[in-house]
N, C-alpha and C positions, 0 to 999 in steps of 0.2 A: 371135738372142735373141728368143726368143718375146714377145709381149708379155701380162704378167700380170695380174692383176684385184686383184694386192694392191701395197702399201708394204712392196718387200723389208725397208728398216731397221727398222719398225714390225713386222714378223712378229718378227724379232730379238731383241727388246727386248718384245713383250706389248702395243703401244701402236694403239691405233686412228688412224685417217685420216677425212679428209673428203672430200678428189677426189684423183684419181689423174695424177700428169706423169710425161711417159716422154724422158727425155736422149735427145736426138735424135745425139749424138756417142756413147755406148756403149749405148744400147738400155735401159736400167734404170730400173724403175718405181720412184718414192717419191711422196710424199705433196705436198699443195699449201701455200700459207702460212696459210688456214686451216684448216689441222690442227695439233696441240700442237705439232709435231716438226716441222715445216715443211723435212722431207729433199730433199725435190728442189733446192729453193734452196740448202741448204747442201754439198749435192753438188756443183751450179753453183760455187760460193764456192770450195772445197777442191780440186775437179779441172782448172778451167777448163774445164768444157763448162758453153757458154753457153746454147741454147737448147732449152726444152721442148717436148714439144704435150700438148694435153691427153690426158687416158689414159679419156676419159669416152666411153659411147658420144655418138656424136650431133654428138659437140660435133671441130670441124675447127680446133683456132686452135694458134697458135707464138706463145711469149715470148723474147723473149733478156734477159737479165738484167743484161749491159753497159751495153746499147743503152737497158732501160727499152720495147723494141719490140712491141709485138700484132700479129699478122698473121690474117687467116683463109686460110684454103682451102679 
C-alpha cells in the first residue's frame, strides 16, 4: 500500500484535513483528530487497528489508541 499525501475518506466525501495518520495494521491514510472528520481515529474505533504513525514528512512518532500510547522512532 503505497503510502499517500491525502485522507482517502476525505477525498470521498469533498472534506479537507489537517495532518495526515497512516494505520500501521492495513497501510491507509486518514486524517488526524484535528481535522473536521477525525478518520483515522474513527478507523481505529470501527476496525480495531490500534496504532498510527504519523503521515507527516519529518515527523517519526506512533499512537495506539487503546493504550492512549506516543512513542517516537
Amino acid at each position: 500500500h503505497p503510502k499517500r499525501k491525502e485522507c482517502e475518506d476525505c477525498v470521498k466525501i469533498g472534506a479537507r484535513w489537517v495532518h495526515l495518520r497512516t494505520c500501521q495494521q492495513c497501510g491507509g491514510t486518514r486524517c488526524c483528530d484535528s481535522s473536521p472528520n477525525k478518520h483515522a481515529s474513527k478507523h481505529a474505533h470501527a476496525s480495531g487497528h490500534p496504532v498510527i504513525a504519523s503521515g507527516e514528512d519529518g515527523e517519526r512518532w506512533m499512537y495506539c489508541y487503546p493504550d492512549d500510547a506516543f512513542a517516537e522512532y
